[in-house]
N, C-alpha and C positions, 0 to 999 in steps of 0.2 A: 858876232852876228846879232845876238839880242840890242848893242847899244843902237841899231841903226833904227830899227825899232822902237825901242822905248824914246829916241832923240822925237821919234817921227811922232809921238803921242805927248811931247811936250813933259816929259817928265823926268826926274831926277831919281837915283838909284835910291832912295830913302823912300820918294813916296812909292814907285813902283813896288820897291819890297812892301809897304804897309798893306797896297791895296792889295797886292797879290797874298798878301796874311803869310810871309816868308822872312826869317831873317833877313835882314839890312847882310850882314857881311856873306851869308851865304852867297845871297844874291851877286854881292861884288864881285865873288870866286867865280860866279857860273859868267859874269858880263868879261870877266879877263881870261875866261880858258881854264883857268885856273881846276875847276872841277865840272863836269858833266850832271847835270840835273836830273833829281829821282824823279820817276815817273810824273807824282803827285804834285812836286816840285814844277816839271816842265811844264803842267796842265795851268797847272793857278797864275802864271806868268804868263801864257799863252791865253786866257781867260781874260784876265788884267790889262793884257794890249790888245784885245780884241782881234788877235791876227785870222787873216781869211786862212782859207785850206791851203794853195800855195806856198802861203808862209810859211806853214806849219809842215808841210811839206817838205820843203828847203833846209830847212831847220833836222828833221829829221834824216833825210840825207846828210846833211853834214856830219851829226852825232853817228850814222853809221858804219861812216867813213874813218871818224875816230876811233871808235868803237872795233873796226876790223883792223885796224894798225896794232891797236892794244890785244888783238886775239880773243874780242868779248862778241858776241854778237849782237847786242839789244843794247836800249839805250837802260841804263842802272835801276 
């Protein structure tokens, strides 16, 4: 979800993580699935790409959806 994103803001997973002030590999974890984004985490990435509500939106439904598979209720 994030890469469609960050492709659409012209940016590579280095500089996104710098400007969102987040680890580089963390970042590559949350772009492959790999792990779900802390709060703090999803906000500064979401700041960083400038996403509208919608977005942020879509995004949040999707982490729910994960999230209720796993038996978690909220995003981390």
């Amino acid at each position: 979800m994030w890469k469609k994103y960050r492709e659409r803001a012209k940016l590579t997973q280095e500089q996104l993580a710098a400007i969102a002030d987040i680890d580089y590999t963390n970042y590559q974890r949350i772009e492959s699935g790999a792990t779900i984004p802390q709060t703090n985490t999803f906000a500064k990435i979401v700041l960083a790409l400038n996403l509208n509500n919608s977005e942020i939106k879509e995004l949040l439904i999707y982490y729910s959806k994960i999230n209720s598979k796993k038996g978690k209720v909220s995003i981390k």
